[in-house]
N, C-alpha and C positions, 0 to 999 in steps of 0.2 A: 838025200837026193831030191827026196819032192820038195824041200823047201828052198835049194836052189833052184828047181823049175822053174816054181812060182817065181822066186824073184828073178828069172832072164826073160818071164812072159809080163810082168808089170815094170819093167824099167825101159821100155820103149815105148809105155803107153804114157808114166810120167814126163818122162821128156819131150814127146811127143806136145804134151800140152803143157809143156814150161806152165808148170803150177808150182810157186814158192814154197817147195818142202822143208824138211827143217831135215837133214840125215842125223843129227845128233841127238843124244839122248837129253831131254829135257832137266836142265837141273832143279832139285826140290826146292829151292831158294829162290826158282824164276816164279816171275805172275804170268802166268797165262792166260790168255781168254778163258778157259773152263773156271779156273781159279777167280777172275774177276766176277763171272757169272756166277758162280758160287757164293761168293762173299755178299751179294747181293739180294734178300730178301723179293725184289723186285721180281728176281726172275727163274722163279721156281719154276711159274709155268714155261716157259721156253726150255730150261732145262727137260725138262719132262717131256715135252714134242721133239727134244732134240735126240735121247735117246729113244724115244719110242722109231724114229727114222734114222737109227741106228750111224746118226752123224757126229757122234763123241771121239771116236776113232781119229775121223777125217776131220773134223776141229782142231784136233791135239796136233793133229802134222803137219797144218797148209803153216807156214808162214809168212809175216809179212799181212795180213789178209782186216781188213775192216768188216765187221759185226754190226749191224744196225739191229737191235736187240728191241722187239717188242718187249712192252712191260707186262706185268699179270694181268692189270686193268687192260690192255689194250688186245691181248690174246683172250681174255671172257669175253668181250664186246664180239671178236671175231668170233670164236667159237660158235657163240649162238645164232648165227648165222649162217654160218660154213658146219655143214654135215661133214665135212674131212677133218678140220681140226677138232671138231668136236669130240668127234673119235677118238681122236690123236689125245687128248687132254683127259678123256672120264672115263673110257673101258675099263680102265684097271678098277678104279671106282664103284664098276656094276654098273653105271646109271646107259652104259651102251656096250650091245655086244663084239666083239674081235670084228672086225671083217676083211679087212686086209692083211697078210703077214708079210707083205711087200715094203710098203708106201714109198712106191719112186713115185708121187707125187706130191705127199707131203714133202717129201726129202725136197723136188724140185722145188717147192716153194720156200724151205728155209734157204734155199743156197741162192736163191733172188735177194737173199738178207745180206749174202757177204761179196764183199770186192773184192777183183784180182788183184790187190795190192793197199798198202795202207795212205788214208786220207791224210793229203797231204795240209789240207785247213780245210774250216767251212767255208762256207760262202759269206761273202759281207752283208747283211742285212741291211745295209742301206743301198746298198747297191744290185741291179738289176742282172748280176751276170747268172747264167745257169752253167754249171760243172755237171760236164758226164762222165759216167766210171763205169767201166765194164764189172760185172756180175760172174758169179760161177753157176748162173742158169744157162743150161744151154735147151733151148726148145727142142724139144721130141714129140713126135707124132704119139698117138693114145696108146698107152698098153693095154695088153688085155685086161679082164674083168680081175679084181682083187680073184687071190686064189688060197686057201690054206696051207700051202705048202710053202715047206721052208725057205726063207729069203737067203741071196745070194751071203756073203761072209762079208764082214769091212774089213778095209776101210774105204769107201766109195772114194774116188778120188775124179773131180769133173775130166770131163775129157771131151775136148773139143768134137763137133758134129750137131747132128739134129736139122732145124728147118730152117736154121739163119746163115745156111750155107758155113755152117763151121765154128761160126762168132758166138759169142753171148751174146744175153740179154744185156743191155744197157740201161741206166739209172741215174735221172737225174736228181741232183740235188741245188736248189735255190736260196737265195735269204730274202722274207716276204718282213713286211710289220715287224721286225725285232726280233725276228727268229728266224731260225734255219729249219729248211720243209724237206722233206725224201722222198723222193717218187714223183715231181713235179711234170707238170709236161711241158713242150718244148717253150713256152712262154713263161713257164717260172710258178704256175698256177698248178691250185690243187697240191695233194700230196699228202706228208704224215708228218706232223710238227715233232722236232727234235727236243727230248723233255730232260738228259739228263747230260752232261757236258760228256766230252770222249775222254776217258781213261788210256792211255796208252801204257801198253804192255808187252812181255819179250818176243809173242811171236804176231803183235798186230793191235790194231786199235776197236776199244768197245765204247758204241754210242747207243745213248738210250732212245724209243722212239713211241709214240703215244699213238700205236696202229701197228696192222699188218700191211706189208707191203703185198701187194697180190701184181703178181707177172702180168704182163699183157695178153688177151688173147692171143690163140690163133690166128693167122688169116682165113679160115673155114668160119671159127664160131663166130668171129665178127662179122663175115659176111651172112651168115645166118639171121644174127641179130636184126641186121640191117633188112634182110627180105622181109622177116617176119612185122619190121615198123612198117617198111613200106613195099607192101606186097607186089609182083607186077600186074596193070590189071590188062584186060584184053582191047 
């Protein structure tokens, strides 16, 4: 009885946000995204932040779904900058203590990694056009403080809402100089140069990428920003 609850209280919530499930049992003979990230040396680290934000679950089920996979170099480079992934990456290691047993932020940040649906090509590198794709970020106001206590169960599945009135985040992708860039802004500029060609695989496409993608702010912290450049005077 409680496990059919549960399934009559999360099956209005998937449909709700038409997310590309897969209802079938994954055959061992299929390649998967987990399977392609696996097979891949590159990406031990992302494996590693990806269960640490307990999004192996929710990987294994979306289908259909694009992957923009940082590599290990490019998740070290972030790490030591970003106090979250840092975490995310060396607790277990001792070199940092637990502090979240949450991370719906980490989690938001890997799922600014994947699109609601599979890339249909890149962009032409000699040409100026920018392709946008919707994301399974969806902006949420701050949760409260990390806390110790036990995280909700997976498999997190996106669900429309949050601050963009409902929508995801969006993500652009350009072709600049000979290459294909991720994260670019609305002029094709900026971004995260694409390092490793897309594999495509049964439930969705993996591409390699030399960065972390980081979501857009707020509209608060950016206005923040903004005051703190140019303060008002009297």
């Amino acid at each position: 009885m409680r496990l059919l609850g549960l399934l009559s209280v999360l099956a209005p919530l998937v449909a709700s946000a038409q997310i590309p499930l897969d209802s079938s049992t994954p055959s061992t003979s299929s390649t998967t995204l987990l399977d392609a990230l696996s097979a891949d040396q590159d990406y031990t680290h992302l494996i590693r932040l990806l269960q640490r934000s307990r999004l192996i679950p929710t990987l294994a089920r979306l289908n259909g779904t694009t992957l923009f996979a940082p590599t290990n170099d490019a998740i070290e480079r972030h790490a030591a900058l970003n106090s979250l992934w840092g975490a995310g990456l060396y607790e277990d290691e001792g070199h940092m203590k637990p502090r979240d047993n949450i991370q719906e932020k980490l989690r938001q940040d890997l799922l600014y990694h994947m699109l609601n649906g599979t890339l249909p090509s890149f962009p032409n590198p000699e040409e100026s056009t920018v392709q946008v794709h919707e994301t399974f970020h969806y902006p949420r106001k701050p949760i409260d403080p990390p806390t110790g206590d036990p995280p909700p169960s997976p498999p997190w599945i996106p669900e429309p809402g949050g601050t963009l009135g409902g929508l995801p985040q969006r993500l652009r992708l350009a072709g600049r100089s000979k290459d294909v860039w991720v994260g670019v802004d609305a002029f094709g500029k900026g971004g995260v140069k694409v390092v490793k060609g897309r594999v495509d695989v049964a439930n969705g496409v993996l591409v390699g990428i030399d960065g972390v993608l980081e979501p857009p702010p707020s509209l608060g912290a950016f206005y923040a920003v903004v005051n703190t450049m140019h303060p008002e005077t009297e």
